[in-house]
PQR file of N, CA, C, O and H, with PARSE charges and radii, in Angstrom:
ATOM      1  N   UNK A   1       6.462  19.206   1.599 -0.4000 1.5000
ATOM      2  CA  UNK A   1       6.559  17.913   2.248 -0.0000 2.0000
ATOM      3  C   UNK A   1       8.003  17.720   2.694  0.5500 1.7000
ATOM      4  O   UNK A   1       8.845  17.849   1.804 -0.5500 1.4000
ATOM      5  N   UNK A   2       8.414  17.444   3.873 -0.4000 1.5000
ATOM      6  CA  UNK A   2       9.748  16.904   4.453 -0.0000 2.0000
ATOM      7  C   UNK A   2      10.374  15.710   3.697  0.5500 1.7000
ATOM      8  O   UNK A   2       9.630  14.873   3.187 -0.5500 1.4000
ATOM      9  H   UNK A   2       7.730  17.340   4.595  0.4000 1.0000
ATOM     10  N   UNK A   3      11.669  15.608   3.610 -0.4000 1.5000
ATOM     11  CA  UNK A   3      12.705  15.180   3.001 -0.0000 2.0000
ATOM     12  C   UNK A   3      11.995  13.629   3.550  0.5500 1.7000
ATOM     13  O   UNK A   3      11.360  13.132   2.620 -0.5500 1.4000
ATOM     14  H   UNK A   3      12.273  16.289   4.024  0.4000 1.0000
ATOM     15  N   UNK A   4      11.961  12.874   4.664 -0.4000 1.5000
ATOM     16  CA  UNK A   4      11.613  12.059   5.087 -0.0000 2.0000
ATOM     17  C   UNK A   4      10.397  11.326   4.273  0.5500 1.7000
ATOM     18  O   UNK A   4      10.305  10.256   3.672 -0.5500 1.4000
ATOM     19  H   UNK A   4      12.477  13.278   5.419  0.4000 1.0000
ATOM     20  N   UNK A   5       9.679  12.204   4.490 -0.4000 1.5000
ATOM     21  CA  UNK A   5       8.024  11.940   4.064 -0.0000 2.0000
ATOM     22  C   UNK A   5       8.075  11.497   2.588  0.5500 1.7000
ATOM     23  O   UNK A   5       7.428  10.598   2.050 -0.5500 1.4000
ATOM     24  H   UNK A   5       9.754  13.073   4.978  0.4000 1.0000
ATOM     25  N   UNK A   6       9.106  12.437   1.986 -0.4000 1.5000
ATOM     26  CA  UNK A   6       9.099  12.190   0.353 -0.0000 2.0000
ATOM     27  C   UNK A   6       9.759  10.682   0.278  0.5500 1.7000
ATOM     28  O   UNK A   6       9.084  10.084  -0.560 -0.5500 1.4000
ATOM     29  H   UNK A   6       9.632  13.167   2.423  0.4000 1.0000
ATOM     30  N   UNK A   7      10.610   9.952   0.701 -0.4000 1.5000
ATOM     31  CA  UNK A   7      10.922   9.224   0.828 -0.0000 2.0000
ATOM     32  C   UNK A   7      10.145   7.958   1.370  0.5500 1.7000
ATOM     33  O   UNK A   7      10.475   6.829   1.006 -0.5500 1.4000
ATOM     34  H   UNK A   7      11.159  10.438   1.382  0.4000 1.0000
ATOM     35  N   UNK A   8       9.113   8.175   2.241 -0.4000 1.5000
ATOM     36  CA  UNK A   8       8.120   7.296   2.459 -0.0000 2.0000
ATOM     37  C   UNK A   8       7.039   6.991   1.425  0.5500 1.7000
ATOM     38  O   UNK A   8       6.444   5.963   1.102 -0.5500 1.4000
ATOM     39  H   UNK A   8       8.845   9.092   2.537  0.4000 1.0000
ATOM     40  N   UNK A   9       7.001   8.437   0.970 -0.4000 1.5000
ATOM     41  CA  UNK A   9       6.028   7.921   0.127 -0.0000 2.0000
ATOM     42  C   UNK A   9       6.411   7.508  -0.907  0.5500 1.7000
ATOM     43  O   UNK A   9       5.616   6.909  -1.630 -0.5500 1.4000
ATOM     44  H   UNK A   9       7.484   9.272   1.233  0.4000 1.0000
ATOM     45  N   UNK A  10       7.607   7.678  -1.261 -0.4000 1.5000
ATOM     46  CA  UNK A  10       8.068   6.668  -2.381 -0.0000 2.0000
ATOM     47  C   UNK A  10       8.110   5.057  -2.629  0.5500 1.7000
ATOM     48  O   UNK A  10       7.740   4.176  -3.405 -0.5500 1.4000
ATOM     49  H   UNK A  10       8.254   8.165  -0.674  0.4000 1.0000
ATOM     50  N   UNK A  11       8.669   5.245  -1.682 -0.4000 1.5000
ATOM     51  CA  UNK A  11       8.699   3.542  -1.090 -0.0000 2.0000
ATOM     52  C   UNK A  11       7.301   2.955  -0.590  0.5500 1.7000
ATOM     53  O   UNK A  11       7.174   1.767  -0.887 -0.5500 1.4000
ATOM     54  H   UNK A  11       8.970   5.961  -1.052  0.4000 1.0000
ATOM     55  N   UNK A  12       5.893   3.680   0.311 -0.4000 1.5000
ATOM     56  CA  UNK A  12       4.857   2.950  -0.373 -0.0000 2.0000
ATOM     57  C   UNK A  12       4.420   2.788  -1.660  0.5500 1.7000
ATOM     58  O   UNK A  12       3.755   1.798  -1.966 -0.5500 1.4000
ATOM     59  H   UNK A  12       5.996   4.645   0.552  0.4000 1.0000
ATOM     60  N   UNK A  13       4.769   3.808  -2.610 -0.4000 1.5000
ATOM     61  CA  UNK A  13       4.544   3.502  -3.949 -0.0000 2.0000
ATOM     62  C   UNK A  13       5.212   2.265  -4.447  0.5500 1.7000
ATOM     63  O   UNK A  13       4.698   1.367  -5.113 -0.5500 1.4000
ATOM     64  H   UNK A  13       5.309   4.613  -2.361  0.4000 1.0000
ATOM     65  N   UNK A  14       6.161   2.338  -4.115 -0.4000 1.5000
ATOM     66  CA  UNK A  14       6.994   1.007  -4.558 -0.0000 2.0000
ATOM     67  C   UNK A  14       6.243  -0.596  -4.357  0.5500 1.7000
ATOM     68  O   UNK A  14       6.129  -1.633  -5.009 -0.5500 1.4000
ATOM     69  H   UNK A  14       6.578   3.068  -3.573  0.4000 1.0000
ATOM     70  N   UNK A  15       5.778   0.017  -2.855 -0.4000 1.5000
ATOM     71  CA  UNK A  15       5.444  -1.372  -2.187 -0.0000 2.0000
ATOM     72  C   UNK A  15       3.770  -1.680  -3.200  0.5500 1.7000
ATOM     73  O   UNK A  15       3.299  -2.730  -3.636 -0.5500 1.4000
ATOM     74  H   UNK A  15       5.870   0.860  -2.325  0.4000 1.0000
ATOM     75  N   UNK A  16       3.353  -0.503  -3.257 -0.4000 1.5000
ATOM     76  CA  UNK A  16       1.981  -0.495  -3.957 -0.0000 2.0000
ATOM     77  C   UNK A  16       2.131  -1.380  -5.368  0.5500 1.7000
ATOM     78  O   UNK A  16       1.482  -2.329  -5.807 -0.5500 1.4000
ATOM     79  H   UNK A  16       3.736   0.350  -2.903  0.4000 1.0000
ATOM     80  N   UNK A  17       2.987  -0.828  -5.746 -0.4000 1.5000
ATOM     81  CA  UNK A  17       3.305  -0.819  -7.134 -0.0000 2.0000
ATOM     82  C   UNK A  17       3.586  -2.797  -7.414  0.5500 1.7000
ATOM     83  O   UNK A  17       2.986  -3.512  -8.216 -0.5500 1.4000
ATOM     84  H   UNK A  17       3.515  -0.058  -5.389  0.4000 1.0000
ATOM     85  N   UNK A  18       4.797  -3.239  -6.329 -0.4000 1.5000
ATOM     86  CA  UNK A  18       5.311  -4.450  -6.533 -0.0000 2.0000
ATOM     87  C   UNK A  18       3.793  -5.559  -6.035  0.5500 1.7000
ATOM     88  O   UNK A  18       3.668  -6.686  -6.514 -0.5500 1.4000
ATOM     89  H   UNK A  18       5.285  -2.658  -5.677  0.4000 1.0000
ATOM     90  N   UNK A  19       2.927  -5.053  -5.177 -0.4000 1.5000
ATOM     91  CA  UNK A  19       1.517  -5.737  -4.860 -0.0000 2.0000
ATOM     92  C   UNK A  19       0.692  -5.948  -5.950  0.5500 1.7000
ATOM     93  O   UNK A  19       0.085  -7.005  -6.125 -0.5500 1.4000
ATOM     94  H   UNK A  19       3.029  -4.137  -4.788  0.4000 1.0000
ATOM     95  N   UNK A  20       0.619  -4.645  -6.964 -0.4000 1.5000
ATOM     96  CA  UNK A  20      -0.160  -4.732  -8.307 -0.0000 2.0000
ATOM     97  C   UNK A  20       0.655  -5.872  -9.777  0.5500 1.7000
ATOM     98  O   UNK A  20       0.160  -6.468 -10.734 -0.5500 1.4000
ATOM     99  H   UNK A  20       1.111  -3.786  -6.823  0.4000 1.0000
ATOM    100  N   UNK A  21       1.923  -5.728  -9.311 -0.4000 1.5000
ATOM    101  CA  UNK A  21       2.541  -6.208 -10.594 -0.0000 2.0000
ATOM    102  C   UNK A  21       2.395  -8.655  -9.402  0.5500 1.7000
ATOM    103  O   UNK A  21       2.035  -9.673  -9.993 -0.5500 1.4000
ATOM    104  H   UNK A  21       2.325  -5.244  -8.533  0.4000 1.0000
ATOM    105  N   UNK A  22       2.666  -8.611  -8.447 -0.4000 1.5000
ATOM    106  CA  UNK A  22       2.541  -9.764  -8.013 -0.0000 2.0000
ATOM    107  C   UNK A  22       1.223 -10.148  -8.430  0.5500 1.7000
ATOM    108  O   UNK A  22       1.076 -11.185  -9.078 -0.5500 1.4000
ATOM    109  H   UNK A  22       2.958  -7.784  -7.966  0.4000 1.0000
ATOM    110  N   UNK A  23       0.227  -9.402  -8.118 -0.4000 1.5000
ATOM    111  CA  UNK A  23      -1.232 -10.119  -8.310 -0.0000 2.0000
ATOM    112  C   UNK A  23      -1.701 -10.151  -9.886  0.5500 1.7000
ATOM    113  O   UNK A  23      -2.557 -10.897 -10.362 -0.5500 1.4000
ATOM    114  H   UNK A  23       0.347  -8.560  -7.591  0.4000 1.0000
ATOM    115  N   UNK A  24      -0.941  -9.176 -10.562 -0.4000 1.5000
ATOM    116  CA  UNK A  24      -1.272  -9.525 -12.037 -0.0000 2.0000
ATOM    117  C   UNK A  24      -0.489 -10.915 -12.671  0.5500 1.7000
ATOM    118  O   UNK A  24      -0.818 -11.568 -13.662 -0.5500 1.4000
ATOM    119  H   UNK A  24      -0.246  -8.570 -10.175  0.4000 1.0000
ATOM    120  N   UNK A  25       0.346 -11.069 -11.999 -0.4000 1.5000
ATOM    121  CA  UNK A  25       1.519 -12.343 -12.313 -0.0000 2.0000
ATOM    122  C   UNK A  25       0.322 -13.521 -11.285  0.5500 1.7000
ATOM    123  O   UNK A  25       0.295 -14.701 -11.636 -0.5500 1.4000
ATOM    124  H   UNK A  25       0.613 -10.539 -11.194  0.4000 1.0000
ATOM    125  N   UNK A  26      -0.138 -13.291 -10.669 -0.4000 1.5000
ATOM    126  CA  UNK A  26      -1.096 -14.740  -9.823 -0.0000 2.0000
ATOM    127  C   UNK A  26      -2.209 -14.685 -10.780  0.5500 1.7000
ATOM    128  O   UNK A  26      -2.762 -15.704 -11.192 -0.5500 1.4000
ATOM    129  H   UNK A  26      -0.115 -12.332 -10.384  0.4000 1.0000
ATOM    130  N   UNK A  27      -2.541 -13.478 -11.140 -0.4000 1.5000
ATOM    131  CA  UNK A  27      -3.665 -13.766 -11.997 -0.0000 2.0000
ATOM    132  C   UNK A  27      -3.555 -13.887 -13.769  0.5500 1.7000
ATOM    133  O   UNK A  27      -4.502 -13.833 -14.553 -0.5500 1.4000
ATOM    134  H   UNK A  27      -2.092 -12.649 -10.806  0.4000 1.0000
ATOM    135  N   UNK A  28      -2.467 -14.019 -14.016 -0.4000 1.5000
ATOM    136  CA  UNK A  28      -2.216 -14.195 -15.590 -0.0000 2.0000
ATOM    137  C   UNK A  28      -2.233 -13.270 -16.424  0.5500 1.7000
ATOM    138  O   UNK A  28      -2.003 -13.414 -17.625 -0.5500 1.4000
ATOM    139  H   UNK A  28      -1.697 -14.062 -13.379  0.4000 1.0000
ATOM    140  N   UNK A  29      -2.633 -11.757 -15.608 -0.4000 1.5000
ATOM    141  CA  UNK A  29      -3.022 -10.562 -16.022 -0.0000 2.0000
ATOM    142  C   UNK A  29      -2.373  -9.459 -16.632  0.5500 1.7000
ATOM    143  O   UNK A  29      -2.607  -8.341 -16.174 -0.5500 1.4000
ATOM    144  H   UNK A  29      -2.820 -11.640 -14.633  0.4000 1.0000
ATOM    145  N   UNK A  30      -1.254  -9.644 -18.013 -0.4000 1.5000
ATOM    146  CA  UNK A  30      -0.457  -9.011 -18.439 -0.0000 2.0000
ATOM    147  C   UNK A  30      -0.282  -7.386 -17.939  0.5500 1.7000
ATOM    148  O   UNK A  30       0.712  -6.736 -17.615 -0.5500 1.4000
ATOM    149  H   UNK A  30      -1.065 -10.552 -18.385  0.4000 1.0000
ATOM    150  N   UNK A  31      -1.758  -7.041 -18.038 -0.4000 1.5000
ATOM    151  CA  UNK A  31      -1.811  -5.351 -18.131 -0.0000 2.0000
ATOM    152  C   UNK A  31      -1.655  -5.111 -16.298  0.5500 1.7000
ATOM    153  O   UNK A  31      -0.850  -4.232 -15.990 -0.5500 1.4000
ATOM    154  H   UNK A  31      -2.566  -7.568 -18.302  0.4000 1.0000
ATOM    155  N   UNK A  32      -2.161  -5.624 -15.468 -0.4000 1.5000
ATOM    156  CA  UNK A  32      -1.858  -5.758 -14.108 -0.0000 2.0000
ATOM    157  C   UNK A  32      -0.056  -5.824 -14.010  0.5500 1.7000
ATOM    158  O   UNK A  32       0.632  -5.158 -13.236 -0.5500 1.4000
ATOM    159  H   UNK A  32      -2.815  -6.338 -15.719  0.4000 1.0000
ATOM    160  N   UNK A  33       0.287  -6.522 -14.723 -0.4000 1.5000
ATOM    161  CA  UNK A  33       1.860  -7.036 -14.618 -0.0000 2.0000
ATOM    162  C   UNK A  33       2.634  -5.883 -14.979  0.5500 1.7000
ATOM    163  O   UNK A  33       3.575  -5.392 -14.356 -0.5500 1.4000
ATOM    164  H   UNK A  33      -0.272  -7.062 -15.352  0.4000 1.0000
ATOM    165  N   UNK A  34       1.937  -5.376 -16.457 -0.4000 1.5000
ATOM    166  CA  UNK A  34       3.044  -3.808 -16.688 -0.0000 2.0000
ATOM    167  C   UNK A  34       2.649  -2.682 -15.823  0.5500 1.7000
ATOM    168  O   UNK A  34       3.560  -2.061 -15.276 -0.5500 1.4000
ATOM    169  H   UNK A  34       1.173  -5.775 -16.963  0.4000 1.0000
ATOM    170  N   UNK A  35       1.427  -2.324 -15.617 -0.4000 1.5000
ATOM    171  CA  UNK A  35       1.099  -1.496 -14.828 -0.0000 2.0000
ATOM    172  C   UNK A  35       2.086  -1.199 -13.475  0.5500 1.7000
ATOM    173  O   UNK A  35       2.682  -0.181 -13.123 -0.5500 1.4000
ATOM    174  H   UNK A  35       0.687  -2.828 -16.062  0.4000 1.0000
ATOM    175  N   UNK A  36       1.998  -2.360 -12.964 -0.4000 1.5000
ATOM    176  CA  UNK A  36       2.641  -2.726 -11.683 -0.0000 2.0000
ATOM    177  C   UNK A  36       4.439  -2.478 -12.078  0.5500 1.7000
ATOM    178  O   UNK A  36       5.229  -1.969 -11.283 -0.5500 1.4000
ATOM    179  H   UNK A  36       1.514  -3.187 -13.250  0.4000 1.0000
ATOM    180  N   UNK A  37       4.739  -2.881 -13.221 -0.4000 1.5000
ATOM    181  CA  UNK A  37       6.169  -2.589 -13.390 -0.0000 2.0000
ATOM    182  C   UNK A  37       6.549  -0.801 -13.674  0.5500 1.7000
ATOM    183  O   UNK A  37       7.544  -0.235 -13.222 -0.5500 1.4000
ATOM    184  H   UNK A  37       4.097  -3.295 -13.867  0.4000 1.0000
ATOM    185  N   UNK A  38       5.628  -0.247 -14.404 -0.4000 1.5000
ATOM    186  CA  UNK A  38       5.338   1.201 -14.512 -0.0000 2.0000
ATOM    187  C   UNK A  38       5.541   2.349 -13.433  0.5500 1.7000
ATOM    188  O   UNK A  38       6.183   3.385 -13.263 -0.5500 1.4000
ATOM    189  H   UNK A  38       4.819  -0.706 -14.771  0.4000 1.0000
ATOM    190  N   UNK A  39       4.512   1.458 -12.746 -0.4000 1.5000
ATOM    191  CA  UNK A  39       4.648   2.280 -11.333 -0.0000 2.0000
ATOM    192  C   UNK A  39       5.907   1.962 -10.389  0.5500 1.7000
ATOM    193  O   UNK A  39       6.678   2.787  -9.899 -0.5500 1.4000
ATOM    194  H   UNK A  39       3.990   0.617 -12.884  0.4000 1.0000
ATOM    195  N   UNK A  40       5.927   0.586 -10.256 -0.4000 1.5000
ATOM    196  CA  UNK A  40       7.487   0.499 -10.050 -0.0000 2.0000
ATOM    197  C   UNK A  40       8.600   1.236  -9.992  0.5500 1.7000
ATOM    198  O   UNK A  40       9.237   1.687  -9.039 -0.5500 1.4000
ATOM    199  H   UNK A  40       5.300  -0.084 -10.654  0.4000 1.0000
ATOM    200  N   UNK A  41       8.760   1.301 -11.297 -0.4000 1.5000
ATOM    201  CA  UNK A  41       9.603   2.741 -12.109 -0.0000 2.0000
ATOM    202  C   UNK A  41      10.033   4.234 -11.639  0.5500 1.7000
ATOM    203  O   UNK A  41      10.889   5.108 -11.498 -0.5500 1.4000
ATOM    204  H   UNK A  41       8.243   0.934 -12.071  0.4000 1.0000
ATOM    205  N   UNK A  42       8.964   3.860 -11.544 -0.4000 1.5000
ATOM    206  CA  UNK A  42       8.090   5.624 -11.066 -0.0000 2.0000
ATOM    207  C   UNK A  42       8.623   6.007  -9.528  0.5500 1.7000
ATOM    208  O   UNK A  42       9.306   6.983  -9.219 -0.5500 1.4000
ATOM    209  H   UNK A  42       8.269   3.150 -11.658  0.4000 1.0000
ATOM    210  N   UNK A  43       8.263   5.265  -8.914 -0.4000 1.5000
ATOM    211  CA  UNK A  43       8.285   5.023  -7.636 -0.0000 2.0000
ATOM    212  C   UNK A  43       9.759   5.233  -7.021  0.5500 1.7000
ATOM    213  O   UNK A  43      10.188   5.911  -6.087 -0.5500 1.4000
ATOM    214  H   UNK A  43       7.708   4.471  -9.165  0.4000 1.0000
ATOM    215  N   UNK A  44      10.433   4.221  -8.093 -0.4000 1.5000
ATOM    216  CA  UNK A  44      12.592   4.585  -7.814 -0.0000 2.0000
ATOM    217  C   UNK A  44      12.676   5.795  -8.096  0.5500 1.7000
ATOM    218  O   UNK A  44      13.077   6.526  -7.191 -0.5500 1.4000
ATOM    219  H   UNK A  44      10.084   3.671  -8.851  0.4000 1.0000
ATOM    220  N   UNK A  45      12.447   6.213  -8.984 -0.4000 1.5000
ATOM    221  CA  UNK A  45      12.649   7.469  -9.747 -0.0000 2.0000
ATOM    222  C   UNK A  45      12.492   8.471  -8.454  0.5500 1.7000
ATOM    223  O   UNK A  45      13.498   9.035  -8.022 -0.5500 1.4000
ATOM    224  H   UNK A  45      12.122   5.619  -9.720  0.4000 1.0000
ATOM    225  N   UNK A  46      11.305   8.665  -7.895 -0.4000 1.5000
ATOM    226  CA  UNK A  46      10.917   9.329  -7.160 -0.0000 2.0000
ATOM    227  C   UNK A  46      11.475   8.923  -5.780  0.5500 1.7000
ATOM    228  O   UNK A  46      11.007   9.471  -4.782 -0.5500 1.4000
ATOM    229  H   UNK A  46      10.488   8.207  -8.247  0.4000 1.0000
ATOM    230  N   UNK A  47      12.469   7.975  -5.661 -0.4000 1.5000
ATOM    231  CA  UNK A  47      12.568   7.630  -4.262 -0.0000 2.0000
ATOM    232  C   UNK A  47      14.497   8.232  -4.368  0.5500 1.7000
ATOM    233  O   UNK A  47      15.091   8.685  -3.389 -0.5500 1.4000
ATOM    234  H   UNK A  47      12.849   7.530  -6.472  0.4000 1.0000
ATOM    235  N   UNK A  48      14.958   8.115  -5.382 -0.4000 1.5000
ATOM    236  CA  UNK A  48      16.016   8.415  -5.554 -0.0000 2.0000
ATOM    237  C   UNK A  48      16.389  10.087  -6.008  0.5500 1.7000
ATOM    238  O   UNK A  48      17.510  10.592  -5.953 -0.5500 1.4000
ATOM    239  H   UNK A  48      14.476   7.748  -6.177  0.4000 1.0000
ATOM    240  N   UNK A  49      15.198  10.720  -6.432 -0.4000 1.5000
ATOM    241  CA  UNK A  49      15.478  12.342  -6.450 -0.0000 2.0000
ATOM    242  C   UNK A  49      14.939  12.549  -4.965  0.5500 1.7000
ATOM    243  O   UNK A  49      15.235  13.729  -4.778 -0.5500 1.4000
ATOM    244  H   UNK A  49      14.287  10.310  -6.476  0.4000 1.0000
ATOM    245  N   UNK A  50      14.511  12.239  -4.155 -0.4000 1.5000
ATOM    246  CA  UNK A  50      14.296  12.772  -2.660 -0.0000 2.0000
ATOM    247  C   UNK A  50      15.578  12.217  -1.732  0.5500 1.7000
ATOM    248  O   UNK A  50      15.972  12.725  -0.682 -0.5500 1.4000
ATOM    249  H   UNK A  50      14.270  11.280  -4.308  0.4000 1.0000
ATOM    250  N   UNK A  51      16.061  11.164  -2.336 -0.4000 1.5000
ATOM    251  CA  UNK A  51      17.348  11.091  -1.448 -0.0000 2.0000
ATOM    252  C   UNK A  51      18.231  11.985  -1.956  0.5500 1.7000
ATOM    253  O   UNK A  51      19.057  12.377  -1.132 -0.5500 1.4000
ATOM    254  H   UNK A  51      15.741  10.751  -3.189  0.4000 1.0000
ATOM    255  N   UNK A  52      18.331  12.481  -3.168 -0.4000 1.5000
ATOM    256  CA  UNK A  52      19.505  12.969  -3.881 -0.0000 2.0000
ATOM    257  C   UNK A  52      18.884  14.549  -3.591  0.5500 1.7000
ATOM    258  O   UNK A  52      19.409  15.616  -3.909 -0.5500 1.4000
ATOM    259  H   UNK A  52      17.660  12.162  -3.837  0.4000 1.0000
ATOM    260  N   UNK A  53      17.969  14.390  -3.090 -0.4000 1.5000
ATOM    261  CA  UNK A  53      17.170  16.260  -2.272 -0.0000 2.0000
ATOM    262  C   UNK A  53      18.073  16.327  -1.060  0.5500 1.7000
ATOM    263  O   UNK A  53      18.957  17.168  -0.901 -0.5500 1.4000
ATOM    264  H   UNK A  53      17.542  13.523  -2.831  0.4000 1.0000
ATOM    265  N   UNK A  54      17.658  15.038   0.051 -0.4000 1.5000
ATOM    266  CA  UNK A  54      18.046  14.918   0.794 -0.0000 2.0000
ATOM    267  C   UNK A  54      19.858  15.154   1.158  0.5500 1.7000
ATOM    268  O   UNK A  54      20.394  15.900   1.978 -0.5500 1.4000
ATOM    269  H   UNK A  54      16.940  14.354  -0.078  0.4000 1.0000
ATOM    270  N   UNK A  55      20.332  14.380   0.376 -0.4000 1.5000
ATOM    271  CA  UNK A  55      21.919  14.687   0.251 -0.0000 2.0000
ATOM    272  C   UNK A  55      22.436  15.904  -0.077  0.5500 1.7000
ATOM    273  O   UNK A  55      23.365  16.493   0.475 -0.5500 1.4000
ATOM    274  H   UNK A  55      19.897  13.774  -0.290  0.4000 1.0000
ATOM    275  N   UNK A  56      21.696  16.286  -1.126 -0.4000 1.5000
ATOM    276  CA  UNK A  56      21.780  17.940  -1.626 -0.0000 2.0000
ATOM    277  C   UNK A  56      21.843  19.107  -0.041  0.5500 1.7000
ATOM    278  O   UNK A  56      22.662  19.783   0.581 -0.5500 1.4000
ATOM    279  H   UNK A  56      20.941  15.807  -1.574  0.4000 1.0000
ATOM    280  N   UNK A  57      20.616  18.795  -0.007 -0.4000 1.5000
ATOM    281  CA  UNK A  57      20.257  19.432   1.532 -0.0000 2.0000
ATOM    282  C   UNK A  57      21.399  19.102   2.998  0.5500 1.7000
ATOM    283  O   UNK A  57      21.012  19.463   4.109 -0.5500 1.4000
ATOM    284  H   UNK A  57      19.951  18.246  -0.512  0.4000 1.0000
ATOM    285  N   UNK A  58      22.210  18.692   2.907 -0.4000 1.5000
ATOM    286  CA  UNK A  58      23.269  18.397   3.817 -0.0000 2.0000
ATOM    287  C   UNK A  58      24.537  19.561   4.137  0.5500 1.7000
ATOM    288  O   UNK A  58      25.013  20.159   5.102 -0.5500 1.4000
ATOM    289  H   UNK A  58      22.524  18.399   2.004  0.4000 1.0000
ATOM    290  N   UNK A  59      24.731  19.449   2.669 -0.4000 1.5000
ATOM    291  CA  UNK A  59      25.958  20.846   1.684 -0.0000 2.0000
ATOM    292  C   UNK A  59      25.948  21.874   1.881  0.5500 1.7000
ATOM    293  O   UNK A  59      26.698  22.628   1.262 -0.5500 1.4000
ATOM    294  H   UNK A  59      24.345  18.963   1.885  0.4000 1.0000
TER
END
């Protein structure tokens, strides 16, 4: 997958992720709420080793 792409898809994860943790917070729904913070997580994690690919890949 391209340096780009990895980066997109991080950041829909993110966006996925912050949609699941909002609607568990509208719906009172603790496990919706961590879930959503989990993936969250996940999501930086993964959005910040493809930039740090990306930067690597410059050198």
């Amino acid at each position: 997958m391209g340096r780009h792409a990895e980066i997109a898809r991080a950041l829909a994860m993110r966006a996925k992720a912050a949609k699941l943790r909002s609607d568990g917070a509208a719906l009172g729904d603790e496990r919706l709420k961590a879930e959503g913070r989990r993936r969250e997580t996940a999501g930086r994690i993964a959005q910040a080793e493809a930039k740090a690919a990306r930067r690597e890949g410059r050198h």
